[in-house]
C-alpha positions as CSV (number, residue, x, y, z in Angstrom):
1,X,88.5,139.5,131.3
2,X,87.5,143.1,132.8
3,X,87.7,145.4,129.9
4,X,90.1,148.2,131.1
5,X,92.5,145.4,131.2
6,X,92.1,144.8,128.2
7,X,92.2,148.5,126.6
8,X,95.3,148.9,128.6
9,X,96.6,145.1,126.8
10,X,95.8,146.6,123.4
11,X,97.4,150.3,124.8
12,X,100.8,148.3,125.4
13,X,100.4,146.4,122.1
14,X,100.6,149.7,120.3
15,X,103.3,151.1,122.5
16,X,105.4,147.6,121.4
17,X,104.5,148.2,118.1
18,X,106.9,151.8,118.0
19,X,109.8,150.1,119.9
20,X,112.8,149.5,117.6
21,X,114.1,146.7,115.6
22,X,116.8,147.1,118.2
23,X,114.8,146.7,121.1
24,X,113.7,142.9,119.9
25,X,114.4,141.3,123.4
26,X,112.2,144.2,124.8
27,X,109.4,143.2,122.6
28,X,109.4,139.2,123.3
29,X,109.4,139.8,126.8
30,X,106.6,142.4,127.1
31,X,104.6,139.6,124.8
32,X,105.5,137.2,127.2
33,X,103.7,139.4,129.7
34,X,100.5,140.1,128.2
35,X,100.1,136.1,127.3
36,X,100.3,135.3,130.7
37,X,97.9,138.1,131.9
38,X,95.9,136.9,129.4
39,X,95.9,133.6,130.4
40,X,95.8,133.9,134.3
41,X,93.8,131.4,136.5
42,X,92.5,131.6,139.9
43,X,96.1,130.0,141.6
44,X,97.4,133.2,143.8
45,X,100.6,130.9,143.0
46,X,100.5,132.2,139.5
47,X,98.8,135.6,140.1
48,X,101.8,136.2,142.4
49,X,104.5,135.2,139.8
50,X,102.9,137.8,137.3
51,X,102.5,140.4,139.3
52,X,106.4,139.5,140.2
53,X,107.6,139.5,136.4
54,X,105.7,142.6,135.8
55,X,106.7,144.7,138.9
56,X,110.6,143.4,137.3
57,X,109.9,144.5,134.1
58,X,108.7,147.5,135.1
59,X,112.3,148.2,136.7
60,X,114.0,147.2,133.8
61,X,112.1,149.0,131.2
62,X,111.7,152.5,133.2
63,X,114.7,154.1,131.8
64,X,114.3,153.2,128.1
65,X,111.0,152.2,127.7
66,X,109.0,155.2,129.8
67,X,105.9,154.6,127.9
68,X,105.4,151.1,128.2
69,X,107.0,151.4,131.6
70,X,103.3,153.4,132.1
71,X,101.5,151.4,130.6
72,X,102.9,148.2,132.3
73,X,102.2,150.1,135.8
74,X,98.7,151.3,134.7
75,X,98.2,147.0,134.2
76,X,99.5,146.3,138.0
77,X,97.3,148.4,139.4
78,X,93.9,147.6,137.1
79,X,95.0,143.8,138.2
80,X,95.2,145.3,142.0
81,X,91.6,146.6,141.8
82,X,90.3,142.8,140.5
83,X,91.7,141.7,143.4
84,X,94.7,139.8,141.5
């Protein structure tokens, strides 16, 4: 995998890692993210439906999550540039 997607991977790691106790459902679903980023294939099907999750998750997480919100954005657009 191109490695500024994965410094930005290990850059939202961290970020998850400062989130609250509270903020639990926040944490599985940004871990659900980077799994399937990390596992994506060559189906546009599939690149599609993650780009879709994240672009949602980056609406959901912008007002209390700012950071990771970043961070998530920074990932869309490093995926852009591999032409996924």
């Amino acid at each position: 995998m191109h490695d500024k997607l994965q410094e930005k991977i290990i850059s939202l790691k961290k970020e998850l890692d400062q989130l609250s106790i509270n903020d639990s459902s926040a944490k599985e679903h940004i871990n659900e993210l980077i799994e399937e980023i990390n596992n994506l294939n060559d189906s546009a099907e599939e690149k599609n439906f993650v780009i879709g999750k994240i672009k949602s998750s980056i609406d959901n997480f912008e007002a209390e999550h700012p950071r990771a919100t970043a961070i998530l954005n920074d990932i869309m657009v490093t995926l852009s540039n591999m032409g996924i």
